[in-house]
Backbone as numpy.savetxt, mean C-alpha at the origin, in Angstrom:
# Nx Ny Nz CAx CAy CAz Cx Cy Cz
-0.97 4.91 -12.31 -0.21 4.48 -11.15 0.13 3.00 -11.30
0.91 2.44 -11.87 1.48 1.62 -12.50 2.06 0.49 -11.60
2.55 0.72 -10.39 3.18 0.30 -9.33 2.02 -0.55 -8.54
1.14 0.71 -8.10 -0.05 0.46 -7.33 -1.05 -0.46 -7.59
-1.24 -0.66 -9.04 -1.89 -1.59 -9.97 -1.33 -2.69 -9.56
0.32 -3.33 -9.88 0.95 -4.18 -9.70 0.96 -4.94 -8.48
1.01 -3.94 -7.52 0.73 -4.43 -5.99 -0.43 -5.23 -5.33
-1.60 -4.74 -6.45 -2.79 -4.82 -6.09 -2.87 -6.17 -6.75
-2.41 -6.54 -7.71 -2.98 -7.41 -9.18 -1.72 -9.23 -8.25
-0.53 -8.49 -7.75 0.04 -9.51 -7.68 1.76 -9.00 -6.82
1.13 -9.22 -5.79 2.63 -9.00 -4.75 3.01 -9.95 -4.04
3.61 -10.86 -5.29 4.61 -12.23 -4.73 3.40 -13.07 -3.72
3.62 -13.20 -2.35 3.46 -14.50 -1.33 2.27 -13.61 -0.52
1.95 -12.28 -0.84 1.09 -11.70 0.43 -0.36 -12.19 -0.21
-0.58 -12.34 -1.59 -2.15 -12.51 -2.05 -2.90 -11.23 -0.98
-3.05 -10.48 -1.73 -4.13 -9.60 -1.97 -4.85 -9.24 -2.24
-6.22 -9.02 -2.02 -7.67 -8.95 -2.55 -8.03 -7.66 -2.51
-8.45 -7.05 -3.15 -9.09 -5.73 -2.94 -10.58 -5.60 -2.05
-10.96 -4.96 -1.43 -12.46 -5.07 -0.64 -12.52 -3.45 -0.26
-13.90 -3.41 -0.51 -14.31 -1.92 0.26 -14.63 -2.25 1.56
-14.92 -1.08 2.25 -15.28 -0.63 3.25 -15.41 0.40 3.56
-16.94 0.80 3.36 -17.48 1.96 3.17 -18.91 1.91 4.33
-19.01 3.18 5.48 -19.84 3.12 6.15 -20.26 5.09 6.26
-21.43 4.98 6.94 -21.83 6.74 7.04 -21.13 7.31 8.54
-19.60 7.17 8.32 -19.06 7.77 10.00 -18.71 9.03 9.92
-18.93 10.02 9.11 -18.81 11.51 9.29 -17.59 11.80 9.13
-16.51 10.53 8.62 -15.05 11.13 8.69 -14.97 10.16 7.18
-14.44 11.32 6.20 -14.18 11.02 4.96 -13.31 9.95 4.64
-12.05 9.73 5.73 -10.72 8.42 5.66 -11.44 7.65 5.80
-12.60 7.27 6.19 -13.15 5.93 7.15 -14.00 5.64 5.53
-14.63 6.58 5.33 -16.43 6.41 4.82 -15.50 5.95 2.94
-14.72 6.29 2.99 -13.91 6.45 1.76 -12.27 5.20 1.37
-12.82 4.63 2.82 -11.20 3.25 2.70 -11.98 2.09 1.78
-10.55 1.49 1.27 -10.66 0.08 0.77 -9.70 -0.64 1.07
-9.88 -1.62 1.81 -9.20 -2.41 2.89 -8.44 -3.27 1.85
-7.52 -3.98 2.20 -6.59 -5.08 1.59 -6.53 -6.46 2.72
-6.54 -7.30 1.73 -6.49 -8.69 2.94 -4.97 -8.90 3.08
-4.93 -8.93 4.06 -3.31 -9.40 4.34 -3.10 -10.47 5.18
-1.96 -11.82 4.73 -1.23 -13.21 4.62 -0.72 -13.37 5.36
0.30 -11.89 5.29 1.65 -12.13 5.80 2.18 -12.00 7.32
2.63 -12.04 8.18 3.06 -12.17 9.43 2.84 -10.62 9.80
2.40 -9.74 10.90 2.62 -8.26 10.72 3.40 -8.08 12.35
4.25 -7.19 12.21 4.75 -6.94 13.89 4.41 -5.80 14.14
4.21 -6.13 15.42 3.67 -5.11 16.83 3.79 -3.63 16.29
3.35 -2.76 16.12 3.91 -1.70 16.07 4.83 -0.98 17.46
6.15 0.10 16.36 7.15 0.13 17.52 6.76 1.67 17.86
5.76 2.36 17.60 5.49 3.21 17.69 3.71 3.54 18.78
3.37 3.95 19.92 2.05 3.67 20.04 0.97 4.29 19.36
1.29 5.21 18.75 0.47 5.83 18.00 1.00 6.07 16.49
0.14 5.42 15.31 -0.06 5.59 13.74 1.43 6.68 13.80
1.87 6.65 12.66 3.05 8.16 12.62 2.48 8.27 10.90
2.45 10.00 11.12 1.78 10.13 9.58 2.76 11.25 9.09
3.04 11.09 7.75 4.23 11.62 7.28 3.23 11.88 5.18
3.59 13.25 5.58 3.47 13.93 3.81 4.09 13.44 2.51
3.46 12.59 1.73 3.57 11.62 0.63 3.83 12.19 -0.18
4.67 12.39 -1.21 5.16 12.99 -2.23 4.14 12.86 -3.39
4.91 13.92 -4.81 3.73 13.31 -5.40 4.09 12.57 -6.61
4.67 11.76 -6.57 4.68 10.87 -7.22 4.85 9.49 -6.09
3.39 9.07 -6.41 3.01 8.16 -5.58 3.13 6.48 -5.98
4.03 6.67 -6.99 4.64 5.19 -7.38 6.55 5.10 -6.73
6.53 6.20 -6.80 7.92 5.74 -6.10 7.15 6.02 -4.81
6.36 6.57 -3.94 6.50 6.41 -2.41 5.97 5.08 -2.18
5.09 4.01 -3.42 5.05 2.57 -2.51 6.36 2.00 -3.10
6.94 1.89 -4.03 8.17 0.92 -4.35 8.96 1.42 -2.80
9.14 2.79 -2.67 10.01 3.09 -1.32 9.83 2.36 -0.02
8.63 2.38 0.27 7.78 1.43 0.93 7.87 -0.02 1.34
7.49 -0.29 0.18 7.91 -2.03 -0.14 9.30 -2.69 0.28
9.98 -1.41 -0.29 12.00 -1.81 0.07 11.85 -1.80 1.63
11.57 -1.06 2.21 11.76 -0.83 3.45 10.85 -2.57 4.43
10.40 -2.84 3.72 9.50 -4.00 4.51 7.98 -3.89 4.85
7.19 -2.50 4.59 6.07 -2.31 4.96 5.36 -2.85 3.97
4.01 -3.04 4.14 3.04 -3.37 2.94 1.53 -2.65 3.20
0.88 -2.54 2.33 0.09 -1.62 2.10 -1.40 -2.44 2.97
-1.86 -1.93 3.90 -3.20 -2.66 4.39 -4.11 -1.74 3.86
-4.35 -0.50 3.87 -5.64 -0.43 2.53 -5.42 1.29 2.32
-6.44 1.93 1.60 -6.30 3.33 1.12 -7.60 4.52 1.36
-7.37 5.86 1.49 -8.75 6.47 1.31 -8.13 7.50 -0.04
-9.29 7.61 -1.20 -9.06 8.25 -1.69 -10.44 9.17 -2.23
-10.50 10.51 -1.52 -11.90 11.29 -1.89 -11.56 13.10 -2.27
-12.44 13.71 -2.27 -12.64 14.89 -2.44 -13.59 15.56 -1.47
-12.99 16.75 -0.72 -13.97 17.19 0.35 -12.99 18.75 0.42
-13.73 19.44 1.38 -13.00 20.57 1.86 -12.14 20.27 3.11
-11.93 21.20 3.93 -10.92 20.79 5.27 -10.92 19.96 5.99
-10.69 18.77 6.42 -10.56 17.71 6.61 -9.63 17.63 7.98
-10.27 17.87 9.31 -8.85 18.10 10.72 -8.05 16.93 10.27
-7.56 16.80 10.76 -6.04 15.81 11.02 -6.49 14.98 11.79
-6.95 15.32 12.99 -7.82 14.26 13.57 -8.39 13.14 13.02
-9.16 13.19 12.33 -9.88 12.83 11.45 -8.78 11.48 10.90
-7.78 12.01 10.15 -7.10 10.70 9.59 -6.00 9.92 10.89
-5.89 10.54 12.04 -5.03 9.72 12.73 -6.70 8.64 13.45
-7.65 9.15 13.61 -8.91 8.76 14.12 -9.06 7.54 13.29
-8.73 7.40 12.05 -9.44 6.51 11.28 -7.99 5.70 10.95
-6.43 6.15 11.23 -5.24 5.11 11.84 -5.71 4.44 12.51
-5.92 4.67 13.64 -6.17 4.02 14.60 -7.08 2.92 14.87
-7.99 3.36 14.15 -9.11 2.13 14.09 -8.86 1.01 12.73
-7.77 1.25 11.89 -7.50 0.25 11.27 -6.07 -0.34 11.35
-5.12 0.27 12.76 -4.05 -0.23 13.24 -3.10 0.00 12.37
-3.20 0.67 11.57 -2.20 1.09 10.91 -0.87 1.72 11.60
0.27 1.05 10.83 1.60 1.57 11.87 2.10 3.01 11.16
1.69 3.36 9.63 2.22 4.15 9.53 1.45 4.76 8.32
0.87 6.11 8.11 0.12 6.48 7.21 1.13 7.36 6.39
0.57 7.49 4.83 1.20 8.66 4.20 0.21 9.06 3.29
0.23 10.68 3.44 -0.98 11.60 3.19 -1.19 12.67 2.13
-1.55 12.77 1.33 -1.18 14.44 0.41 -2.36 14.88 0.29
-2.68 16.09 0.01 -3.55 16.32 -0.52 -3.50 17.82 -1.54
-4.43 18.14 -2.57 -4.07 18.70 -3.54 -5.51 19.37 -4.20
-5.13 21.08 -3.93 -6.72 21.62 -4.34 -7.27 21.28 -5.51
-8.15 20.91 -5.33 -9.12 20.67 -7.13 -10.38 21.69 -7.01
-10.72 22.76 -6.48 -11.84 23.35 -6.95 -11.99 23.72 -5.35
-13.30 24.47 -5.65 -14.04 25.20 -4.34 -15.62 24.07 -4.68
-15.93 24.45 -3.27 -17.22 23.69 -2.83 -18.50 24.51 -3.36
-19.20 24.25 -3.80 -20.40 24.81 -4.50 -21.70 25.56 -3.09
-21.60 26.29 -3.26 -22.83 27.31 -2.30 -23.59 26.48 -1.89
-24.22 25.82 -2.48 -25.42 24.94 -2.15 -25.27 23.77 -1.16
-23.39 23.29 -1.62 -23.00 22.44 -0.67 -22.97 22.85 0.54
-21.90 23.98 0.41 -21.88 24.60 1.96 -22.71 25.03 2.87
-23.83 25.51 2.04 -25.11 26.05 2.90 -25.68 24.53 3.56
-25.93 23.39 3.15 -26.06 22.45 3.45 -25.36 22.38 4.72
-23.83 22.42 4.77 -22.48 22.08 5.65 -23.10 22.41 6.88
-23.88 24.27 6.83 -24.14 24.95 7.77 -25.19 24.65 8.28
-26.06 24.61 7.62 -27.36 24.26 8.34 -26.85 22.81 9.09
-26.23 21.52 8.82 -26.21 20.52 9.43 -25.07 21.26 10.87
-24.55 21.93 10.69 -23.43 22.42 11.68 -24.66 23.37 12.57
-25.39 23.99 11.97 -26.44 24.53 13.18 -27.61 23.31 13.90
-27.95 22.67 13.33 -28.82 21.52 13.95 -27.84 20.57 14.83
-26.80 20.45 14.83 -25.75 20.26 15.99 -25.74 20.84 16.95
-25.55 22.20 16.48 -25.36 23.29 18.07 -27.04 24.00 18.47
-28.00 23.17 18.09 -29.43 23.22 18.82 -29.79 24.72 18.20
-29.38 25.57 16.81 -29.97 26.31 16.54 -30.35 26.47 15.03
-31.39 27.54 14.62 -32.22 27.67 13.21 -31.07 28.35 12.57
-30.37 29.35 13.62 -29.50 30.60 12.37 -28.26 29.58 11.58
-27.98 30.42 10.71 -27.19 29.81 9.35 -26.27 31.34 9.27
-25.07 31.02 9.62 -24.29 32.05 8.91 -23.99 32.31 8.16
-24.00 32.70 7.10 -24.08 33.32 5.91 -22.73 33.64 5.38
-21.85 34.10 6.56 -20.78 35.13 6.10 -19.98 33.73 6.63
-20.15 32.12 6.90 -19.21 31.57 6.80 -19.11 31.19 5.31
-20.01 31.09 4.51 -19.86 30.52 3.13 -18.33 30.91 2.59
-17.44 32.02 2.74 -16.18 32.28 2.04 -15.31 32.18 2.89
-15.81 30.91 4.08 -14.27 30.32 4.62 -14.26 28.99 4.24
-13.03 28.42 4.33 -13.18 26.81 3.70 -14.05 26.54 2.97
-14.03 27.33 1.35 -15.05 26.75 0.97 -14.15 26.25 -0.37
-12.79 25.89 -0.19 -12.14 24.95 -0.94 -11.99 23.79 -0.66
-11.75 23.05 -1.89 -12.16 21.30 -2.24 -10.66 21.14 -2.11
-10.19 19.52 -1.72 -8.83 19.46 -1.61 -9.48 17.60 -2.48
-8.56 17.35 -3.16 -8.27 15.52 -3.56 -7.22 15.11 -2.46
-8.19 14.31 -1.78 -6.97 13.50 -0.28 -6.82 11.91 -1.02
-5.50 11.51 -0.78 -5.24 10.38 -0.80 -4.09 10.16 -0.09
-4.67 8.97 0.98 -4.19 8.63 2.40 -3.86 6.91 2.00
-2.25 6.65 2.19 -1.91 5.12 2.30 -1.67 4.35 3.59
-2.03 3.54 3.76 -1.95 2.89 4.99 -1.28 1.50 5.24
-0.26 1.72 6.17 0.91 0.79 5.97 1.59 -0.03 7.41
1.52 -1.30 7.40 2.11 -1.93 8.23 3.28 -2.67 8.44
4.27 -2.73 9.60 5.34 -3.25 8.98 5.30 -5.22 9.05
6.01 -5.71 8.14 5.55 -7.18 7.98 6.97 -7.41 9.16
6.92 -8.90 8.98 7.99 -9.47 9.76 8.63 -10.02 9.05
10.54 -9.95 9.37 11.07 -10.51 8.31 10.79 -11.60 6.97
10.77 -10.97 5.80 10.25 -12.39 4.86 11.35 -13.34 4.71
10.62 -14.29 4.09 11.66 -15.69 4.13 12.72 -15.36 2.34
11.88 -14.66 1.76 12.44 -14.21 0.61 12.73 -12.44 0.19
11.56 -11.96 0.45 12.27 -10.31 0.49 11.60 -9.70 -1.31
11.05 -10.34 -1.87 10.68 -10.41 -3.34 8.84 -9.92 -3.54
9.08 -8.75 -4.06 7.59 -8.46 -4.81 7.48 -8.41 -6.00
6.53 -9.42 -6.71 6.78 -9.85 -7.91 5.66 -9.63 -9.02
5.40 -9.53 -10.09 4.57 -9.88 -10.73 4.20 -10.60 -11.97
3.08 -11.46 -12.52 3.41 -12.33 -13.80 3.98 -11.03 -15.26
4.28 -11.82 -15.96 4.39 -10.98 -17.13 3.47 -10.52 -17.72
3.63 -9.48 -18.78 1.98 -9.38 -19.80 2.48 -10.11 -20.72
1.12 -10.11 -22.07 1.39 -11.03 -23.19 2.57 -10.28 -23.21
2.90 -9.26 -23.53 3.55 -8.24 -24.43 5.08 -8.28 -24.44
5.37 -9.08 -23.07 6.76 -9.05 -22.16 7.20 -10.58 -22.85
6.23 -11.43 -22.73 6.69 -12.65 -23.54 7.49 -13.38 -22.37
7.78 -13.31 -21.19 8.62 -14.22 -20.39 8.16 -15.32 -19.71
8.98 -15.98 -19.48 8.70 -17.05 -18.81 9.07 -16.96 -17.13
8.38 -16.82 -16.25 8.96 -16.41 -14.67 8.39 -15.19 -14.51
8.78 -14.73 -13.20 8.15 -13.87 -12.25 8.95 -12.35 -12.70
8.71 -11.33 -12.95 9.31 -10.10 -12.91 8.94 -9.28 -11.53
10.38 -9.14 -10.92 10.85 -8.38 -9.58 10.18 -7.08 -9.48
9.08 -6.43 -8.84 8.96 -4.82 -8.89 9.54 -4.28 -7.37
10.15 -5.14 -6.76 10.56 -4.16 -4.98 10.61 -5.45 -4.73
12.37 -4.97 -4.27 13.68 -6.10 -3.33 13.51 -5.62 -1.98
13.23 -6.44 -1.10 12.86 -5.89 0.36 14.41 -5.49 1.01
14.52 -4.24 1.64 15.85 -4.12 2.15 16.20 -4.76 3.08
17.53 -5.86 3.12 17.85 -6.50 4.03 18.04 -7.71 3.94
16.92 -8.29 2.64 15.97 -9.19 2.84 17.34 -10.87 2.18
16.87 -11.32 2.09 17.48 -12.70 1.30 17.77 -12.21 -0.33
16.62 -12.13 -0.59 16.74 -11.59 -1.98 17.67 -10.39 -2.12
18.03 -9.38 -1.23 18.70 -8.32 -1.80 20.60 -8.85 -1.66
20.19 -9.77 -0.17 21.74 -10.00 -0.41 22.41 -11.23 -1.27
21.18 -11.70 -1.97 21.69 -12.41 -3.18 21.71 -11.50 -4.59
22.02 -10.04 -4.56 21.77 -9.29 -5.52 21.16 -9.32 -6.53
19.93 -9.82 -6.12 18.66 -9.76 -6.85 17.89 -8.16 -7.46
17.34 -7.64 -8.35 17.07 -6.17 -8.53 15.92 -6.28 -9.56
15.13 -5.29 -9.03 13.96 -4.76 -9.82 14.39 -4.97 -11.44
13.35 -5.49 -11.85 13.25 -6.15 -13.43 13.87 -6.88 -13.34
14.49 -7.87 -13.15 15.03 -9.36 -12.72 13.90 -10.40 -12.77
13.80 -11.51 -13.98 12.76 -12.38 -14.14 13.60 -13.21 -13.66
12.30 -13.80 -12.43 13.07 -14.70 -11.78 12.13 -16.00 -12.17
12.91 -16.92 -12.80 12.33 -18.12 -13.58 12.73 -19.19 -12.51
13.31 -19.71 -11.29 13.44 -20.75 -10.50 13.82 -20.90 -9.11
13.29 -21.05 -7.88 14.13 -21.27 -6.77 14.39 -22.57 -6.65
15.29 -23.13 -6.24 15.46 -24.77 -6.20 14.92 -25.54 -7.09
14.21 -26.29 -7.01 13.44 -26.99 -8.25 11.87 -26.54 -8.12
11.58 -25.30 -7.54 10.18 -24.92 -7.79 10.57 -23.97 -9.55
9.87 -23.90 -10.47 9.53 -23.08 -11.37 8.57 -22.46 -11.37
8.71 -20.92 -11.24 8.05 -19.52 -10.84 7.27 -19.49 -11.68
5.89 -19.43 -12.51 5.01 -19.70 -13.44 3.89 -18.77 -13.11
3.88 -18.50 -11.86 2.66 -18.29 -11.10 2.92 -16.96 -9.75
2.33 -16.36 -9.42 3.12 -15.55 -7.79 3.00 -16.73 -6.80
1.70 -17.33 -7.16 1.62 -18.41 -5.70 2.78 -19.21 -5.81
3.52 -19.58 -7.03 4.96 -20.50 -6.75 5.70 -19.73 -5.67
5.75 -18.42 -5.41 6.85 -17.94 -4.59 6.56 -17.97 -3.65
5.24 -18.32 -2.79 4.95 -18.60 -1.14 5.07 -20.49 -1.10
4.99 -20.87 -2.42 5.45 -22.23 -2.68 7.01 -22.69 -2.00
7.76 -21.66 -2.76 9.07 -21.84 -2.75 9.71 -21.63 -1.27
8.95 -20.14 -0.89 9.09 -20.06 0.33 9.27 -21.12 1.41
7.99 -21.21 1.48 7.62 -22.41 2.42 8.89 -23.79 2.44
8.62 -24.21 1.20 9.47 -25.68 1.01 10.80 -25.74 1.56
11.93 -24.33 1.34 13.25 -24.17 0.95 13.19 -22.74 2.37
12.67 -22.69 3.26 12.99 -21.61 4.37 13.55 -22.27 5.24
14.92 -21.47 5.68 16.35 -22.07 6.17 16.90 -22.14 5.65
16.82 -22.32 4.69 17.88 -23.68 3.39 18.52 -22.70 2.68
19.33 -22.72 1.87 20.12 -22.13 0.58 19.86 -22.58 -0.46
19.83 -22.33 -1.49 19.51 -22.93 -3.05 19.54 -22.18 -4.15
19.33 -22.41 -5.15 20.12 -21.95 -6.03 18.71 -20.84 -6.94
18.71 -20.07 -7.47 17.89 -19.37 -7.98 18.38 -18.58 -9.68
17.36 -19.28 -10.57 17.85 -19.09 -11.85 16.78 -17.86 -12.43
17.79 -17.05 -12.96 16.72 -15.56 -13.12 17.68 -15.05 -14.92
16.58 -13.96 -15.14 16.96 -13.35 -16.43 17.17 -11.92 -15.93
18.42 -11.13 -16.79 18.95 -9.85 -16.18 19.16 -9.24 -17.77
18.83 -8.58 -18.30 18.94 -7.82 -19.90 18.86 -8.56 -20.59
17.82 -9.88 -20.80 18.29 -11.03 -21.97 19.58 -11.81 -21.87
20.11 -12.10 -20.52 20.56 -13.07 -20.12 20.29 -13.91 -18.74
20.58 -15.16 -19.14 20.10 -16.09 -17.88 21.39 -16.21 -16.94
20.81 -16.31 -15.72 21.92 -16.36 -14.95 21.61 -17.06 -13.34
22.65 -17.14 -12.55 22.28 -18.09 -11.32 23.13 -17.49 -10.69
22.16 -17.80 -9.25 22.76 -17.21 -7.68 22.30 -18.59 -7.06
23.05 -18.25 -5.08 22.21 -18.77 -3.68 21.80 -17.95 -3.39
20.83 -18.43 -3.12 20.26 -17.70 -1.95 19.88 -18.41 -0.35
20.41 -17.45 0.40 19.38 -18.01 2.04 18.63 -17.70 2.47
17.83 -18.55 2.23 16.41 -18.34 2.76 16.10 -18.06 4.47
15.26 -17.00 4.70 15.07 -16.77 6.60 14.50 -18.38 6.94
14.47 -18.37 8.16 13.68 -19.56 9.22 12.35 -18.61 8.65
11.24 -20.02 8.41 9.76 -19.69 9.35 9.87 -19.62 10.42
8.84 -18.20 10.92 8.32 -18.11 12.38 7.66 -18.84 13.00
């Protein structure tokens, strides 16, 4: 997941840290998230309740899709269990404010006897009794791989750019573009994914932190931005949003 890596390792001006958060709450989204620190400005949600929508499976284009749109990723659950209510993941929206989840999940196996008999007996010491049903063992006793993204929307950026350094391997000098925010400054200076962007004004991009650099210095303003497009160099303006 190539994208997801990228996001994680280096997304332009948001600085992102990876962190768990793992506790014993009986709900697999919760006991199973890893939170993301987030920088950036986030707005209200326009929705009052999380909206959760079925994630495709190729889960590098649903965050680049993501990213375009303006959302950014506040953290993930990714486990293995059997039936899992729905409840359960809007339950564990909610408690991490998430504006908008996306969900798949995908059978990998059945649950082992031993597990389930376990399941039951803890499901009878709940309802205050010894018996164990027996004849539930051949319901739900399939395993599903859940992986749940969790997404908030930011507030207009001053640039619109998710970026990351090069590898040795790429050899460049400047920032390479992975997701042009729609709308954003950057898109209507026709800026585009794989676009090394080597300068805004007289900041030189060397680094991701240059681009909350650049931000900052040159928001309002217009200026000039020197980037590489197939092995050629080339120059735009751009206008930069107001800080909030």
């Amino acid at each position: 997941m190539r994208l997801f890596s990228i996001v994680l390792i280096a997304c332009g001006f948001l600085g992102l840290n990876l962190s768990a958060q793992a506790a014993d709450t009986d709900n697999p989204y919760a006991d199973n998230y890893k939170a993301l620190e987030m920088r950036a400005k986030i707005l209200p949600p326009e929705q009052p309740e999380p909206q959760i929508y079925k994630g495709s499976d190729n889960k590098e284009a649903d965050y680049q899709r993501m990213l375009e749109k303006g959302f950014d990723l506040l953290g993930y659950s990714s486990f293995e269990a059997g039936d899992v209510p729905a409840e359960k993941l809007m339950e564990h929206a909610k408690a991490v404010n998430a504006h908008l989840v996306l969900v798949t999940s995908q059978r990998s196996g059945d649950v082992p006897a031993s597990i389930k008999i376990d399941q039951l007996r803890k499901k009878a010491r709940e309802q205050n009794t010894d018996t164990v049903d027996l004849d539930m063992l051949d319901q739900s006793s399939v395993r599903y791989a859940y992986h749940a993204s969790y997404w908030v929307k930011l507030a207009p950026p001053l640039i619109g750019l998710h970026v990351r350094p090069p590898t040795e391997d790429e050899r460049e000098q400047g920032l390479i573009v992975v997701a042009v925010i729609n709308n954003s400054p950057a898109e209507k200076a026709s800026l585009q994914v794989l676009d090394v962007i080597r300068r805004i004004g007289d900041e030189v991009l060397e680094k991701p932190e240059a681009l909350a650099k650049a931000a900052k210095r040159y928001a309002g303003q217009t200026v000039e931005v020197e980037f590489k497009r197939h092995g050629d160099i080339m120059k735009t303006s751009m206008t930069l949003n107001r800080a909030y």
